[in-house]
C-alpha positions as CSV (number, residue, x, y, z in Angstrom):
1,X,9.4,4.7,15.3
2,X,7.2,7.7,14.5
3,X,5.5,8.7,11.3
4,X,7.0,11.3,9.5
5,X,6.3,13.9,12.3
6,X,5.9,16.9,9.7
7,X,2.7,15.5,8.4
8,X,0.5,17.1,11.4
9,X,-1.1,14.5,12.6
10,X,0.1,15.5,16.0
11,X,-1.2,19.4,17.1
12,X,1.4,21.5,18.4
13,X,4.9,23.0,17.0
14,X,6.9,20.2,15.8
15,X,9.3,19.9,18.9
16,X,6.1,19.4,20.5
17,X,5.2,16.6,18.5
18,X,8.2,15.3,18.5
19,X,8.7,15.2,22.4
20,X,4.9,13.8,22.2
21,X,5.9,10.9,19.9
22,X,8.6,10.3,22.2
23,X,6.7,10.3,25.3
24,X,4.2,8.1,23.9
25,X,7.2,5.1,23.3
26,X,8.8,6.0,20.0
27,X,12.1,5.5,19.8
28,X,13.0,7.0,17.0
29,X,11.2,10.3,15.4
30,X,10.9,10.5,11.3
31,X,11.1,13.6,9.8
32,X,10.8,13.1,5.8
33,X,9.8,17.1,4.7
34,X,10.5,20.5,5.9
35,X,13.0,22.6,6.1
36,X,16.9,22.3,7.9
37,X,14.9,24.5,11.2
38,X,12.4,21.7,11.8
39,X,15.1,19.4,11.6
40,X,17.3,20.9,14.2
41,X,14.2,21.7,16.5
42,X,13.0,18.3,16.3
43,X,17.1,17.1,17.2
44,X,17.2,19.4,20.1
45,X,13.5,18.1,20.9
46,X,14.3,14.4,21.5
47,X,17.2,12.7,23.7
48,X,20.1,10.6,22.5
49,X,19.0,7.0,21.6
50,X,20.3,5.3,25.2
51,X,19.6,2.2,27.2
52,X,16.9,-0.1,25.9
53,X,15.9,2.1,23.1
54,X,19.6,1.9,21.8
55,X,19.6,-2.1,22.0
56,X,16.5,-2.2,20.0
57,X,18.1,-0.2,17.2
58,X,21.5,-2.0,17.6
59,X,19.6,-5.6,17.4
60,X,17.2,-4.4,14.5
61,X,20.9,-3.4,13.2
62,X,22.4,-6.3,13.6
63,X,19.1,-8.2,11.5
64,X,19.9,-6.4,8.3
65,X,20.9,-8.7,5.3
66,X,23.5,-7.3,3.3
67,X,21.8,-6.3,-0.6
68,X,23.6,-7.7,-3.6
69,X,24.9,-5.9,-6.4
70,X,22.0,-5.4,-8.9
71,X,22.7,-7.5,-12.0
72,X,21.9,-4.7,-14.4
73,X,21.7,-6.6,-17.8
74,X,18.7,-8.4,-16.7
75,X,17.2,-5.6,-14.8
76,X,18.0,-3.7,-18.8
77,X,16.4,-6.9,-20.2
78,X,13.2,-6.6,-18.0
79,X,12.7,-2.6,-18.6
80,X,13.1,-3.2,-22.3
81,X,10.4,-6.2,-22.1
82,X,8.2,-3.8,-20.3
83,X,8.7,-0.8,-22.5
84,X,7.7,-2.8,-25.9
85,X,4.8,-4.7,-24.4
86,X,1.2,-3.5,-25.3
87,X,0.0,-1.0,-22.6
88,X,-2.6,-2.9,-21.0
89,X,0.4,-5.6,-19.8
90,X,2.5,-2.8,-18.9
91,X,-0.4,-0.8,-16.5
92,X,-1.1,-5.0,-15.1
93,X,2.2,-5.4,-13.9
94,X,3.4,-1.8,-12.9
């Protein structure tokens, strides 16, 4: 998996980076910024996720743990601990 390809590491236009990143064994390109353009020239820059590079992402799939539902009261509890604690414990644990 890439970097966020919009950060310009990489010279060139951002198809080129993106077919670079590729070329260079990512799987997957990232692009976190920019506009809906550089998104659909960095789709049309890379090929559909296939053959190995598909079972990687299907196995990395299959490794997620499913999240549990946030218990909010204590989460309300902990936020209002923080809030009311003097400053220098708030900056030490943030």
């Amino acid at each position: 998996m890439s970097d966020d390809i919009s950060m310009g590491a990489l010279s060139g236009s951002i198809a080129e980076r993106s077919r670079a990143a590729i070329t260079a064994g990512c799987d997957v390109i990232l692009h976190c910024n920019g506009g809906l353009d550089e998104m659909r020239d960095v789709a049309d820059a890379v090929p559909v996720l296939t053959g190995q590079a598909a079972a990687r992402a299907e196995a990395a799939l299959a490794r997620r743990v499913a999240s549990r539902a946030p218990d909010l009261a204590a989460l309300r509890a902990e936020f209002g601990a923080l809030m009311t604690a003097p400053a220098s414990v708030r900056r030490a644990t943030s």
